[in-house]
C-alpha positions, 0 to 999 in steps of 0.5 A: 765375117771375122772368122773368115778373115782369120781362116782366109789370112791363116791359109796364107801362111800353111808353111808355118801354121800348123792348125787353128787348135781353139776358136771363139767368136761372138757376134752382136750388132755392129761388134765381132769379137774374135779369139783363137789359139793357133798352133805353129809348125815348131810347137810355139802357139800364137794367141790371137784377140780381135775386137771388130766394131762396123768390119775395123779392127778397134782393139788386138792382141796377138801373143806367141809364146813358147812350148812351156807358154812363156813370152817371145813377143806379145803385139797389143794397141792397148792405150797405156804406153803414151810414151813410145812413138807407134802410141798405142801399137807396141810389143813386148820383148824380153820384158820391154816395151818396143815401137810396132809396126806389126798391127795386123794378124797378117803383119805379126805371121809375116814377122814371124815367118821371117824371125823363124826364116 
């Protein structure tokens, strides 16, 4: 199921997704774990990590960097920055913590299709 997901919202997004270049799934009972390298149009990559538990999302990461792999922004709901008001969902750009209203991997494409116009 998660990797149909990830296709169906990839394809929303053909002008700036070059490819799916990596993908890993592992499914157990009632817990899809999800991860992928995804290539853009101008050679930037976007790692994806989902952890899915009964068909919801529980945990994400999606990370896009650079050609030379260094950090533009990283999305994550991890639980250790209590003290920002999206609490657990944040991004990390230029080396601080920020508020996010990107939780989705549809949320972060969107972001980034408008951040590269």
């Amino acid at each position: 199921m998660i990797e149909s997901i990830l296709k169906k919202t990839v394809n929303k997004f053909p002008d700036i997704i070059e490819r799916i270049e990596r993908l890993e799934t592992v499914e157990e009972e009632l817990i899809e774990q999800l991860k992928a390298k995804v290539r853009l149009f101008d050679g930037t990559i976007l790692y994806v990590r989902e952890v899915w538990i009964s068909e919801k999302i529980e945990s994400y990461s999606y990370y896009w960097l650079r050609k030379d792999e260094t950090l533009i922004i990283g999305w994550d709901n991890a639980t250790h920055h209590r003290g920002i008001s999206s609490f657990p969902h944040h991004k990390h750009l230029d080396e601080k913590i920020q508020n996010s209203d990107e939780r989705t991997l549809e949320d972060v494409l969107h972001f980034i299709k408008t951040f590269l116009g």
